[in-house]
Biopython code that builds the backbone (N, CA, C, O; Angstrom):
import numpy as np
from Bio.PDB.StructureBuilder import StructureBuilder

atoms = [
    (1, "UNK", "N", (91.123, 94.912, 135.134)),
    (1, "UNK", "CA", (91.433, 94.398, 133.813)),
    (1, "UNK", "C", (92.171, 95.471, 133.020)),
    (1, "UNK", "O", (91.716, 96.614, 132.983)),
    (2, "UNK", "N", (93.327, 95.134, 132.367)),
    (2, "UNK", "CA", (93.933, 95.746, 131.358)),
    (2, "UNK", "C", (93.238, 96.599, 130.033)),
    (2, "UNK", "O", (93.159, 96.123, 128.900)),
    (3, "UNK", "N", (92.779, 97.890, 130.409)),
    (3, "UNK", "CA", (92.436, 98.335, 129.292)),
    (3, "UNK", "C", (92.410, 97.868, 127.689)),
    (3, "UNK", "O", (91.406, 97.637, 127.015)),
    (4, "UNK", "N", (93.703, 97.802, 127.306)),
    (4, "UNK", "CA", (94.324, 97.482, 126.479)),
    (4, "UNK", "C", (93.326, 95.957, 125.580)),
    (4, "UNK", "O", (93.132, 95.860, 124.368)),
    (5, "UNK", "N", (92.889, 95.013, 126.626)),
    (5, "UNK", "CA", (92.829, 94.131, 126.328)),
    (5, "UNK", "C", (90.776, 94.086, 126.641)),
    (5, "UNK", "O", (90.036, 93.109, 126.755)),
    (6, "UNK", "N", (90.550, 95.163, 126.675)),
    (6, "UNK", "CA", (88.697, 94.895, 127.011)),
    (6, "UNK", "C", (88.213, 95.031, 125.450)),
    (6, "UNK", "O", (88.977, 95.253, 124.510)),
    (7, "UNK", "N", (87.237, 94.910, 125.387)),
    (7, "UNK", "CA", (86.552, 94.704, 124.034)),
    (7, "UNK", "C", (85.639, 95.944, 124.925)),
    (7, "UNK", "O", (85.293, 96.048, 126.101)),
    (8, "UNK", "N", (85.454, 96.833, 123.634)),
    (8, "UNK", "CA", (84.671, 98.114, 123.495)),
    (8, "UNK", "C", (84.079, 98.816, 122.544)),
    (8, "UNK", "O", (83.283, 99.754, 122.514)),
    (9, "UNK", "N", (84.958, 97.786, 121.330)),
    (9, "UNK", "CA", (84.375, 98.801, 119.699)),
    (9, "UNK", "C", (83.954, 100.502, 119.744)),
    (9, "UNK", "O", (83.117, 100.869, 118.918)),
    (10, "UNK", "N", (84.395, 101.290, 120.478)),
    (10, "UNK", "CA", (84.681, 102.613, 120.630)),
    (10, "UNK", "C", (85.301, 102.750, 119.245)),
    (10, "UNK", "O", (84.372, 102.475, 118.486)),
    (11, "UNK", "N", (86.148, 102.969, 118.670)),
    (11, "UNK", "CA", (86.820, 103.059, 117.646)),
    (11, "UNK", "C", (86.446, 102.757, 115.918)),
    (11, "UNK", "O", (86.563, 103.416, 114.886)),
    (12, "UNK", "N", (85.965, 101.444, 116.253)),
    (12, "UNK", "CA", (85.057, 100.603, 115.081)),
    (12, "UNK", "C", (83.833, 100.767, 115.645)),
    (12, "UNK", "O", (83.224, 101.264, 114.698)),
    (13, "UNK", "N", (83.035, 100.688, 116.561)),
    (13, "UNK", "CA", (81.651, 100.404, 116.656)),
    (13, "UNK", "C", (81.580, 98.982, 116.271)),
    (13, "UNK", "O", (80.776, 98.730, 115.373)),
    (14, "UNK", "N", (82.137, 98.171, 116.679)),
    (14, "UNK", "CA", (81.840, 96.475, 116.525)),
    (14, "UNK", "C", (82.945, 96.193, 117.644)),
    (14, "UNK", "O", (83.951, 96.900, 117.718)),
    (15, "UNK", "N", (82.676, 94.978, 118.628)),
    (15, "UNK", "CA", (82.836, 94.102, 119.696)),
    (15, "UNK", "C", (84.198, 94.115, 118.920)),
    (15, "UNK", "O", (84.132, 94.312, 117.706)),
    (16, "UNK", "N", (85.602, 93.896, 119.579)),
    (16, "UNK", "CA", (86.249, 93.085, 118.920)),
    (16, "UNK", "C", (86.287, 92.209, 118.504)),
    (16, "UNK", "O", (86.817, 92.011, 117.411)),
    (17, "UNK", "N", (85.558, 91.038, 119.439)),
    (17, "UNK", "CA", (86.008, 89.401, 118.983)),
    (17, "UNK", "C", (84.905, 89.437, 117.613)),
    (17, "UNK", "O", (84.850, 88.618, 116.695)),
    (18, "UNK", "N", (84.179, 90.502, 117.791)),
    (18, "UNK", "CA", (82.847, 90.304, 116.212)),
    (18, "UNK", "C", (83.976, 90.876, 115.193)),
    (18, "UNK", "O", (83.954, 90.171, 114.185)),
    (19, "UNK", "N", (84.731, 91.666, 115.115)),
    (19, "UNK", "CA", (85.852, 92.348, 114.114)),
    (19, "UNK", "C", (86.713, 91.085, 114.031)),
    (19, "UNK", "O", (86.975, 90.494, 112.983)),
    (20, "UNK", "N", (87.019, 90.826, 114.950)),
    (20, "UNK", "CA", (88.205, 89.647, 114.802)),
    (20, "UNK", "C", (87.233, 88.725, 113.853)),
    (20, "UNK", "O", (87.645, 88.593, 112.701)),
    (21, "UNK", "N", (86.339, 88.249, 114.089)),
    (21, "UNK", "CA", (85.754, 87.386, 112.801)),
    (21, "UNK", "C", (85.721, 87.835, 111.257)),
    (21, "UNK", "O", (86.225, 87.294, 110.273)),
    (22, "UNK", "N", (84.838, 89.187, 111.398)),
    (22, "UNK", "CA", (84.788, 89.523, 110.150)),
    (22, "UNK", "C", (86.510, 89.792, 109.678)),
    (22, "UNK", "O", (86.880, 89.613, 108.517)),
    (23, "UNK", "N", (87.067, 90.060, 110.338)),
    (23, "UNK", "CA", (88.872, 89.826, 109.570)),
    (23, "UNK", "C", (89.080, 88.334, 109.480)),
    (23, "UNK", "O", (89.533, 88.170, 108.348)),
    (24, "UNK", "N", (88.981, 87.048, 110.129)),
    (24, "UNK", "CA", (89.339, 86.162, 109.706)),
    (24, "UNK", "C", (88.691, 85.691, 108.755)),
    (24, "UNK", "O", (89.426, 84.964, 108.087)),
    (25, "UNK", "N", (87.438, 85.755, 108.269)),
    (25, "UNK", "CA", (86.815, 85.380, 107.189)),
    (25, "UNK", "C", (87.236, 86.318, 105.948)),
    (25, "UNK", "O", (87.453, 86.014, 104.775)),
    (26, "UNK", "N", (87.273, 87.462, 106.556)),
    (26, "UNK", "CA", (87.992, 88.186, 104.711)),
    (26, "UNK", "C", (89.378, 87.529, 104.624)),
    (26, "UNK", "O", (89.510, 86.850, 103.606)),
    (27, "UNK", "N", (90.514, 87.565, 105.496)),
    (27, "UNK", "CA", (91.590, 87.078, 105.370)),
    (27, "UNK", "C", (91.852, 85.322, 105.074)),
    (27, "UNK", "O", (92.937, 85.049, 104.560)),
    (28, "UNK", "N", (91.090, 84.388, 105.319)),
    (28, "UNK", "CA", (90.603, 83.505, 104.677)),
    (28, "UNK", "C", (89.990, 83.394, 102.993)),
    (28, "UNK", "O", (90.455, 82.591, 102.184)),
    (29, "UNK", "N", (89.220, 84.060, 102.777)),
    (29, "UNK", "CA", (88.640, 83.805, 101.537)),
    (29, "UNK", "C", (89.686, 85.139, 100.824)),
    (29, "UNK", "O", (89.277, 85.192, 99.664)),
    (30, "UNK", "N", (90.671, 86.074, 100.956)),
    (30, "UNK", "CA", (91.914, 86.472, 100.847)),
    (30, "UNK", "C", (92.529, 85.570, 99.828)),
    (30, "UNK", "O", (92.613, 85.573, 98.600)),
    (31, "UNK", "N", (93.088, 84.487, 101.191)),
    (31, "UNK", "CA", (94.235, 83.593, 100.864)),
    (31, "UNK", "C", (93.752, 82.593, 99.557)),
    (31, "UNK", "O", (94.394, 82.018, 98.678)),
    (32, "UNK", "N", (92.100, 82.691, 99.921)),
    (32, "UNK", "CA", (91.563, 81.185, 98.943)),
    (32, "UNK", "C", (92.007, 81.452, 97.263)),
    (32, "UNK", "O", (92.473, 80.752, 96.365)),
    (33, "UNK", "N", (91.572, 82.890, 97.414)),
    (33, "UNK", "CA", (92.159, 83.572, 95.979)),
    (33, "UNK", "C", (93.462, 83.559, 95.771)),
    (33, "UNK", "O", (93.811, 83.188, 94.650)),
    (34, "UNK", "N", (94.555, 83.955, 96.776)),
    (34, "UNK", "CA", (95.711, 83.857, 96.541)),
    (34, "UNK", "C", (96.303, 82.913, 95.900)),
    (34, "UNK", "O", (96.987, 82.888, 94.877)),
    (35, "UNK", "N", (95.877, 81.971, 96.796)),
    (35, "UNK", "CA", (96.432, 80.117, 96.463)),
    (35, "UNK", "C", (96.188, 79.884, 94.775)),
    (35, "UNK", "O", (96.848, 79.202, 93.991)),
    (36, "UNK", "N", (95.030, 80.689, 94.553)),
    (36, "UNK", "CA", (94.414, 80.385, 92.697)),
    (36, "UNK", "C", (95.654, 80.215, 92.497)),
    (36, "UNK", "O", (96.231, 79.158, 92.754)),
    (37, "UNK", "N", (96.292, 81.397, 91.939)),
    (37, "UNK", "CA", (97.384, 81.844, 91.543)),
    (37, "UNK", "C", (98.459, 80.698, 91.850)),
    (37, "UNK", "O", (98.892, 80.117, 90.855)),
    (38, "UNK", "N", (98.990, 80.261, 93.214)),
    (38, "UNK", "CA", (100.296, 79.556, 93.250)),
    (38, "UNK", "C", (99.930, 78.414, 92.552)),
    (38, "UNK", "O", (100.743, 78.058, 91.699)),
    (39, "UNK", "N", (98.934, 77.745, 92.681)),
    (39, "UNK", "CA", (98.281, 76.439, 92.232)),
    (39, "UNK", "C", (98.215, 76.635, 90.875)),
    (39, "UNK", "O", (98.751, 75.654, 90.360)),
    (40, "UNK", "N", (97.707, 77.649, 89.754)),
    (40, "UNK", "CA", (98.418, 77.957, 88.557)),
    (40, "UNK", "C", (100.080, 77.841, 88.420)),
    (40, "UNK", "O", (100.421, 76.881, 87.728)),
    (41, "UNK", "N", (100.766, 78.345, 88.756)),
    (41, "UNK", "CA", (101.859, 78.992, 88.687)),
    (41, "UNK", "C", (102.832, 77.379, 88.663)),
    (41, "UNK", "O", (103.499, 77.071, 87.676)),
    (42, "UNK", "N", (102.753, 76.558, 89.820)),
    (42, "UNK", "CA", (102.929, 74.630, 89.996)),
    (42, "UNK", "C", (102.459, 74.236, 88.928)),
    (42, "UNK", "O", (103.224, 73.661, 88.153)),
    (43, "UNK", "N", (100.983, 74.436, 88.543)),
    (43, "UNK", "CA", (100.702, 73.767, 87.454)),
    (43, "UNK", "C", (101.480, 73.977, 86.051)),
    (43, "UNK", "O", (101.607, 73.033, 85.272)),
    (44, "UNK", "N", (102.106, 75.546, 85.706)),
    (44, "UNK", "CA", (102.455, 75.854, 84.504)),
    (44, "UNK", "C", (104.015, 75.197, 84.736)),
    (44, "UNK", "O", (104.682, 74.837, 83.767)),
    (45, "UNK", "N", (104.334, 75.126, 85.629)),
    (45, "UNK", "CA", (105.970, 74.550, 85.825)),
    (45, "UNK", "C", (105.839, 72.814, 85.905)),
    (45, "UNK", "O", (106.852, 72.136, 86.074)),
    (46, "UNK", "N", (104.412, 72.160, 85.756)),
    (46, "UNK", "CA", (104.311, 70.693, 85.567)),
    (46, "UNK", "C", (104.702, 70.695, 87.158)),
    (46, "UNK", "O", (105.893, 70.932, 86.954)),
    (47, "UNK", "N", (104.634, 70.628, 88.311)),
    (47, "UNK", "CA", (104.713, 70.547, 89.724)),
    (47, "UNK", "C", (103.432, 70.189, 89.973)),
    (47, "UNK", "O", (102.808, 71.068, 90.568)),
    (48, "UNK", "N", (102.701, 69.010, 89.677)),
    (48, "UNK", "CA", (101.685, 68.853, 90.539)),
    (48, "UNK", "C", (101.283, 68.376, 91.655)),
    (48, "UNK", "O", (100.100, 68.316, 91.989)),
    (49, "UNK", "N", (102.653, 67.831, 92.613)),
    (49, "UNK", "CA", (102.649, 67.445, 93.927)),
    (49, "UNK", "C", (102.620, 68.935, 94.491)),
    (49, "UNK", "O", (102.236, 68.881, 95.659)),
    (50, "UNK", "N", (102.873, 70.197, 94.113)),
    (50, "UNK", "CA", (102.707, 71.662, 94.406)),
    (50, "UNK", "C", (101.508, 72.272, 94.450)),
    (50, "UNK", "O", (101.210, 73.213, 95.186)),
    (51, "UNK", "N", (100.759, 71.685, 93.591)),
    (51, "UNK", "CA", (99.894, 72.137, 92.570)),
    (51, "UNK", "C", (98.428, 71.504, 93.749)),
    (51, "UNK", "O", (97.628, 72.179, 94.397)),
    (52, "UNK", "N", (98.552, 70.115, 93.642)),
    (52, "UNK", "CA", (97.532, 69.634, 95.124)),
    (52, "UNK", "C", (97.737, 70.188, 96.390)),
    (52, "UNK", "O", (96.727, 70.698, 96.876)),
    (53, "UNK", "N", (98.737, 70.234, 97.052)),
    (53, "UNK", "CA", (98.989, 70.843, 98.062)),
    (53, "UNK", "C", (98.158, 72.004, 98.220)),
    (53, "UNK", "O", (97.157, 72.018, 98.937)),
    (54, "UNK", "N", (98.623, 73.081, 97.475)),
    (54, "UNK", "CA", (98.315, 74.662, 97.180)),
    (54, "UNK", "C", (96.564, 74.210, 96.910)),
    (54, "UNK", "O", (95.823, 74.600, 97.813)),
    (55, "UNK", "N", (96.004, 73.573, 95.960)),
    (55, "UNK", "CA", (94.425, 73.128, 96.357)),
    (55, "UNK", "C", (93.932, 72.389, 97.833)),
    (55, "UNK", "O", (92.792, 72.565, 98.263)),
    (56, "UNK", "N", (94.840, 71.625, 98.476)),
    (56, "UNK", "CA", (94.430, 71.542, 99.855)),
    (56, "UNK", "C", (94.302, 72.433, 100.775)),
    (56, "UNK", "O", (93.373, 72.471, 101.582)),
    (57, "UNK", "N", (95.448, 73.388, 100.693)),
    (57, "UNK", "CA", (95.463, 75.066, 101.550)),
    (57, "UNK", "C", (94.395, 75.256, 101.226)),
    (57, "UNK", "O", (93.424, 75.165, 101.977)),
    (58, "UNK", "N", (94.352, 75.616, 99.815)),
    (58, "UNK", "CA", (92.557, 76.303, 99.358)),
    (58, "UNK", "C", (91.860, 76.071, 100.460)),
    (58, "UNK", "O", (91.792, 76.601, 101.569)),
    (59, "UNK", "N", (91.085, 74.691, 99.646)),
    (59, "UNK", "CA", (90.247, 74.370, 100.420)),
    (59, "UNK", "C", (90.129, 74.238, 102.227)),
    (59, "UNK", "O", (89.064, 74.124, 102.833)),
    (60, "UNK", "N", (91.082, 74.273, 102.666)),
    (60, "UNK", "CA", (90.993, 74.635, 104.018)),
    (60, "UNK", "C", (90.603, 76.168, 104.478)),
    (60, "UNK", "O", (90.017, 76.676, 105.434)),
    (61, "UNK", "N", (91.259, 76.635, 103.259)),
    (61, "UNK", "CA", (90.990, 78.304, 103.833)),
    (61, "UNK", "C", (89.459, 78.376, 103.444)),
    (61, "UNK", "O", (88.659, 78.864, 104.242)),
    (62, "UNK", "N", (89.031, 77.864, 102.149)),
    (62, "UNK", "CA", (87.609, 77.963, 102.260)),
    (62, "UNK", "C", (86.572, 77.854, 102.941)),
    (62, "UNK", "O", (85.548, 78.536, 102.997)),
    (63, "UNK", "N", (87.095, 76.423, 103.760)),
    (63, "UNK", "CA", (86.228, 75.602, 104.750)),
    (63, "UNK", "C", (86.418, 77.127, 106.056)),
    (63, "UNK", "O", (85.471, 77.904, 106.183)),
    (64, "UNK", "N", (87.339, 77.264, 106.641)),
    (64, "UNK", "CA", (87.685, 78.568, 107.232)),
    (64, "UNK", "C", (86.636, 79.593, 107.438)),
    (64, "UNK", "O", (85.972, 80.022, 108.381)),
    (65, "UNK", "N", (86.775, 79.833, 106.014)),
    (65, "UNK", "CA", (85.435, 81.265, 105.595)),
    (65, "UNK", "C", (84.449, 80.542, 105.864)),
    (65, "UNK", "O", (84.793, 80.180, 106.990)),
    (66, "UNK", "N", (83.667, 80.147, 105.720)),
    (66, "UNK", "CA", (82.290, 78.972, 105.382)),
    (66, "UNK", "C", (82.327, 79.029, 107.117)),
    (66, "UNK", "O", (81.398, 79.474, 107.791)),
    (67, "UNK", "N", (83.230, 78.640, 107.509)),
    (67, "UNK", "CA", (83.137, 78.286, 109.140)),
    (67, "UNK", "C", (82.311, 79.844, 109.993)),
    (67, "UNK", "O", (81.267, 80.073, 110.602)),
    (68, "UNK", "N", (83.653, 80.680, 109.514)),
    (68, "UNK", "CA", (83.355, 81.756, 110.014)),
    (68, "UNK", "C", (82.101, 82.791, 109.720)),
    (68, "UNK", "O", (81.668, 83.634, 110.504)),
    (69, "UNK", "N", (81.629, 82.505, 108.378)),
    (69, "UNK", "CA", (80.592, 83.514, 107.478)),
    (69, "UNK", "C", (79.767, 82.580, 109.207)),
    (69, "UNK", "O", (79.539, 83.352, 110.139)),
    (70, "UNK", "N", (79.488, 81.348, 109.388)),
    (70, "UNK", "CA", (78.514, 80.713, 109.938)),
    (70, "UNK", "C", (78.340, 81.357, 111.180)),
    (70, "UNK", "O", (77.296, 81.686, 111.744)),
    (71, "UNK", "N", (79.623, 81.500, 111.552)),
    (71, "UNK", "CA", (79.799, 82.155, 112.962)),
    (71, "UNK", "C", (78.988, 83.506, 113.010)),
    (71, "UNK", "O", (78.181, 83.772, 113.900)),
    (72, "UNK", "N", (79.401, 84.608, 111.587)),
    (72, "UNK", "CA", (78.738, 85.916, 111.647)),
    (72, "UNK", "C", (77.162, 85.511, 111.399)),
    (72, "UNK", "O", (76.461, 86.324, 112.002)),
    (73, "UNK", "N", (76.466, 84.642, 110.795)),
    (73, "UNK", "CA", (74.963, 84.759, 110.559)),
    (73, "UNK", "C", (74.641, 84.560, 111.878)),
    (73, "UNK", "O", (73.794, 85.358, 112.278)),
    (74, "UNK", "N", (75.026, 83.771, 112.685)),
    (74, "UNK", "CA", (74.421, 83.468, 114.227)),
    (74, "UNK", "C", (74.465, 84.741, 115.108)),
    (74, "UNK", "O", (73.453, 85.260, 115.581)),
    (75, "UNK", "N", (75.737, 85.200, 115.289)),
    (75, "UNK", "CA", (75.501, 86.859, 115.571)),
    (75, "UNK", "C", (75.044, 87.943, 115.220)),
    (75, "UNK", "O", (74.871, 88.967, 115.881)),
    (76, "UNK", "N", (74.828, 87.710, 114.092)),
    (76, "UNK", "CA", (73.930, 89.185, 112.903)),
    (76, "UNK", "C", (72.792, 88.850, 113.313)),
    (76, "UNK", "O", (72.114, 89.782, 113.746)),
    (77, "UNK", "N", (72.392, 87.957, 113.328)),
    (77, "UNK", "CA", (70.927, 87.822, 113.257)),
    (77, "UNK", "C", (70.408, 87.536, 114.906)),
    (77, "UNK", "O", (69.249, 87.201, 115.149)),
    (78, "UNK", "N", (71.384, 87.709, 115.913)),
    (78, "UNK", "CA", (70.725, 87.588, 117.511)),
    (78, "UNK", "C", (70.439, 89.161, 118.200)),
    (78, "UNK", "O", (69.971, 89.262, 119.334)),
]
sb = StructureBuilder()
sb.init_structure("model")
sb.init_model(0)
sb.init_chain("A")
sb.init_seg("    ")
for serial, (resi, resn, name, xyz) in enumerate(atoms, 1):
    if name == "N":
        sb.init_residue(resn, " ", resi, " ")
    sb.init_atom(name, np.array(xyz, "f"), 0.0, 1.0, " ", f" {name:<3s}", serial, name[0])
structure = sb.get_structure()
């Protein structure tokens, strides 16, 4: 097997694919905040076909985090 590609957490001290979570859940609930902002920004320009959209991203990225936080309690706690 390709070095490159083994999971070892040598470096971090955490599994990769456990790092790879805790990054997709910060980078998720990230974006959820981000979106605040564009979804303001549609709203102040009267764009509210922009404005839902940018709250559907949200909420997907939320659902995302929520997914993933779920993923880390099952592993934190085994």
């Amino acid at each position: 097997m390709d070095p490159s590609t083994q999971e070892t957490g040598a470096v971090t001290g955490t599994k990769d694919k456990d790092y790879n979570l805790v990054w997709f859940v910060e980078q998720c609930l990230s974006n959820t905040l981000r979106l605040e902002t564009y979804v303001s920004d549609a709203e102040r320009d009267g764009d509210t076909e922009l404005a839902d959209f940018f709250r559907r991203a949200q909420g997907e990225s939320r659902k995302g985090a929520e997914q993933g936080k779920e993923h880390l309690r099952r592993r934190l706690a085994g």
